[in-house]
Each structure stands twice: as C-alpha cells, then as structure tokens.
C-alpha positions in Angstrom: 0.0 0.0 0.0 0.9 3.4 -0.4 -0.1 7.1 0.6 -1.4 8.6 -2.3 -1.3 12.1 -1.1 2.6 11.9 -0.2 2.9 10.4 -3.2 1.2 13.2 -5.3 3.5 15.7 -2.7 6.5 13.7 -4.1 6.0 14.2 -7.3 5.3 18.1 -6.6 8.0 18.3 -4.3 10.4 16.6 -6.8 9.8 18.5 -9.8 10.1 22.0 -8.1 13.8 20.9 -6.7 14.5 20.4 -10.7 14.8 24.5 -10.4 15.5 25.2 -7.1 18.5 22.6 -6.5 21.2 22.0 -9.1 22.4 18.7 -6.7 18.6 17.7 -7.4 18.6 18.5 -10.9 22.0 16.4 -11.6 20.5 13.3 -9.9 17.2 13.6 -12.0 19.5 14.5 -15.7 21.5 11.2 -14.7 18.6 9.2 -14.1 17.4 10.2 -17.7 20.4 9.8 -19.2 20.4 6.2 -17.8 17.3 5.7 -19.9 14.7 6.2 -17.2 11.6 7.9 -18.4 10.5 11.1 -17.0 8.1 9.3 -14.1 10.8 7.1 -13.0 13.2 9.9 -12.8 11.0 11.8 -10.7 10.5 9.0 -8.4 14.1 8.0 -7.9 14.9 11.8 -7.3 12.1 11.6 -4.8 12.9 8.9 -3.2 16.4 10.0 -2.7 14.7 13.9 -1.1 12.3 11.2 1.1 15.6 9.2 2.4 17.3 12.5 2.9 14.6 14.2 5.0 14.2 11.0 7.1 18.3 11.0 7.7 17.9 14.9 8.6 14.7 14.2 11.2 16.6 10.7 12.9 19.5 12.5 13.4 18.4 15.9 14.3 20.7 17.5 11.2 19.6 20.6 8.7 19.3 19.7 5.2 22.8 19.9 3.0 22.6 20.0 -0.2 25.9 19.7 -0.5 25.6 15.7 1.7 22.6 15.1 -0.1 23.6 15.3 -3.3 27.1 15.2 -4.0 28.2 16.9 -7.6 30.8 15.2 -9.1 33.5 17.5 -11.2 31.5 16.1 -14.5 28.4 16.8 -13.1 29.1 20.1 -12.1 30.2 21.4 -15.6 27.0 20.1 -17.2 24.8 21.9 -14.5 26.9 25.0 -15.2 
C-alpha cells in the first residue's frame, strides 16, 4: 500500500527541486540519461529527497545540499 497524497506531494516536491536545487537536478539528468523515463526519474529523485529528510529528522541535522547530493567534477560542468 501506499499514501497517495505523499505520493502526489513527491511528485510536486520533486519536480520544483529540478529549479530550485542543481544537486537535485543532476540526480534527476542522470537518471534520464540512464534511460529512465520522465516518471521514474522523478520517483528516484524523490525517493532519494524522502531518504534524505528522514536521515535529517533521525538525526536531528539541517538539510545539506551539498551531503545530499554530491556533484561530481563532470556533473558540475553540465549543470553550469
């Protein structure tokens, strides 16, 4: 079973990051790249926000960007 409202919030939360967060917006370009369609790209980038927020509630942390999603030196030429 699943929650549908989270997941409709997923897939809204997941698709504003695509402007708001280059880290985010590397993940999601890889995903495609890998062949994933635009759904499944959004739900892998999703999932990957969801894990993050749960790591950042368990441990008491603020959200970095920087942790969560780690830009590699080819990554960060393309998102430049």
């Amino acid at each position: 079973m699943k929650n549908d409202r989270l997941n409709h919030a997923g897939y809204l939360w997941a698709f504003a990051s695509l402007q708001g967060s280059a880290g985010a917006n590397a993940h999601y370009r890889r995903s495609r790249e890998q062949g994933d369609w635009q759904a499944a790209a959004q739900r892998h980038l999703f999932n990957r926000m969801i894990g993050q927020l749960y790591h950042c509630l368990q441990h008491r942390e603020r959200f970095d960007e920087s942790a969560a999603f780690p830009v590699g030196i080819k990554d960060a030429a393309q998102v430049a």
